[in-house]
N, C-alpha and C positions, 0 to 999 in steps of 0.2 A: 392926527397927532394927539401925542398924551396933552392932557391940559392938567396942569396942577391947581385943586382947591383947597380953601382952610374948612376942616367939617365941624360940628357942632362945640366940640372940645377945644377947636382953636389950633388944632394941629395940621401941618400941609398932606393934603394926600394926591395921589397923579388919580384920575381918571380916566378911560379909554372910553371912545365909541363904539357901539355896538359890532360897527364894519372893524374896526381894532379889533376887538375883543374876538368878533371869529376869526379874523384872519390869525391871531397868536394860537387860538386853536386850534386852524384847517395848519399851521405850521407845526403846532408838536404832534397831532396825528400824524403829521408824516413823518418826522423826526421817528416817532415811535412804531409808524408803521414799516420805516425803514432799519430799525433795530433790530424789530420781529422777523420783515425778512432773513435781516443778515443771518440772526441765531437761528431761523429755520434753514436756511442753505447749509449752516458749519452743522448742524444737527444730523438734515440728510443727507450729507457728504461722510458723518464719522460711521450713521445707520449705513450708508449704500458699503464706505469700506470694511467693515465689522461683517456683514451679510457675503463681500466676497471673501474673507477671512474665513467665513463658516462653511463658505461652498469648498474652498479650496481645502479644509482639513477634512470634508465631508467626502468629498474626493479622493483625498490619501486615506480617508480610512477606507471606504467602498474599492481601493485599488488596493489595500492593506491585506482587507476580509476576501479580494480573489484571490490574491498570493496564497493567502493562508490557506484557501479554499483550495486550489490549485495542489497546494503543496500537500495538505490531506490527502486530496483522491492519490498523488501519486504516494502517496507512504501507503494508503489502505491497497495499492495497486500492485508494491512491492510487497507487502504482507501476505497479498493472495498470491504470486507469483513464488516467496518463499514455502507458505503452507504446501500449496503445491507441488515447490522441487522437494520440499521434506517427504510427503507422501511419493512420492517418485523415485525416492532414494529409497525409504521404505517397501514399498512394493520391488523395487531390485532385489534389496537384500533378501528380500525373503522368497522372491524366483533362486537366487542363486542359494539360497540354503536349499531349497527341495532342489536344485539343478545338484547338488553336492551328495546331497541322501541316495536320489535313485541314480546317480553313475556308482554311488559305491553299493548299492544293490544289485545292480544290472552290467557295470563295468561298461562296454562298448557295446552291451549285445542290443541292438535298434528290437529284436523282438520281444525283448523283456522289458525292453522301456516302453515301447507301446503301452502293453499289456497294465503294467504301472498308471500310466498315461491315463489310460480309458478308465483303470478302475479311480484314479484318484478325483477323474473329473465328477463321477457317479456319485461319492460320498458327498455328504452335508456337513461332515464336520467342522468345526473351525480351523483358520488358517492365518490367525493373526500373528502368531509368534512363533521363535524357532521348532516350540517343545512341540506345539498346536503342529507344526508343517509335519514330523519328525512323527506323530503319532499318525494321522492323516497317511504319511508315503507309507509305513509299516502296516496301518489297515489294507489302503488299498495293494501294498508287496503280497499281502497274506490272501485276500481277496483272489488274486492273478496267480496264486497257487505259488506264490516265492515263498521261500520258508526266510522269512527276515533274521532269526535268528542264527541261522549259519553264515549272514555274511559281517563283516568287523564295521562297521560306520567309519572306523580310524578317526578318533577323535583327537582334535593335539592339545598340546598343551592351553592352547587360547582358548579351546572348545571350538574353533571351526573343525570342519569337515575337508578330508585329504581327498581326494578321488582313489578308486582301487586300480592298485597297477598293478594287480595279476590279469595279465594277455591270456583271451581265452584261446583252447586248445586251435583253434581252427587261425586266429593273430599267432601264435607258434609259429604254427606250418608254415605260413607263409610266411614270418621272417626268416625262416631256415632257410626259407625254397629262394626267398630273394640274396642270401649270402652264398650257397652253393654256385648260382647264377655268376656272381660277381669274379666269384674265385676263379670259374673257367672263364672270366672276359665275357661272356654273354650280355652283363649290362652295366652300363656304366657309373 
C-alpha cells in the first residue's frame, strides 16, 4: 500500500513500493496495450472495408472495360458488315449498269452477248464506275466486231439505261407464228 511521508521541505508525499510501482505499470501497459489493440482492430476493419470498396469498383470497372470492349468489337463488326453490304451494293450496281449496256447492244441475241462477254472478260481496262463499264462494254462490242455506234444506249432522263425493245427479226416471227396459232384455236 501507498504510505504517505513528510520530504525534506516538510511537505506530505505518498510513496509506493517497488512491487506497487510495477504493478501501476504492468496496469497501464495493458490499459495502453489494450487501446492499441482497440485502434488496430477499428484500423483494420476501416483498411479490410476500404480494400473491399476497391475490389468491388475494380470489379465494375473490369466488367465496365468488357462492356465497352464487347460493345466495340460488335460496332467494329457492324462497320465491317456495312462496308461490306456497301461494296455489295456497289458491285450490283455496276453488274447491272454493264447488264443494261450490253442488252441495249445485243437486245436478246445470247450470240452477241457471248461474243461481248468474252471480249469484255479479255480487256484490262477499268471498271469502277458507270463511264469506266460503258467504255470497257463499247471496246470489247467493237472488239466482237459490233459496231457500237449504230446501236442507241437509250439513255433517260436519270442517266440510267433502258434495255432495247426492238424484237429481233427471228422474236418477230415467232410472235406472229404464236398469234396466227391462237387465232385458229391451235393454242391456248
Amino acid at each position: 500500500m501507498a504510505t504517505t511521508i513528510i520530504n525534506d521541505e516538510g511537505n506530505e508525499e505518498v510513496v509506493f513500493t517497488q512491487a506497487e510501482i510495477e504493478a501501476q505499470i504492468a496496469e497501464k501497459e495493458a490499459a495502453l496495450k489494450a487501446e492499441f489493440e482497440k485502434q488496430l482492430a477499428e484500423k483494420d476493419a476501416h483498411v479490410k472495408e476500404k480494400l473491399d470498396q476497391f475490389q468491388q469498383a475494380k470489379k465494375s470497372v473490369d466488367i465496365e472495360k468488357e462492356e465497352i470492349n464487347s460493345k466495340v468489337a460488335e460496332a467494329m463488326r457492324m462497320a465491317e458488315e456495312a462496308k461490306t453490304t456497301v461494296a455489295q451494293a456497289r458491285e450490283s450496281e455496276l453488274n447491272a449498269k454493264k447488264e443494261a449496256i450490253i442488252v441495249s447492244l445485243t437486245g436478246n441475241d445470247p450470240v452477241l452477248r457471248n461474243k461481248i462477254e468474252d471480249e469484255y472478260s479479255i480487256l484490262s481496262l477499268p471498271a469502277s464506275t458507270p463511264e469506266e463499264i460503258n467504255a470497257r462494254v463499247t471496246k470489247a462490242a467493237s472488239m466482237a466486231g459490233i459496231n457500237s455506234n449504230n446501236f442507241n444506249h437509250n439513255l433517260s432522263f436519270s442517266g440510267n439505261f433502258a434495255p432495247n425493245v426492238q424484237a429481233s427479226r427471228s422474236e418477230q416471227q415467232a410472235a406472229e407464228y404464236d398469234a396466227w396459232k391462237k387465232d385458229l384455236g391451235l393454242q391456248a
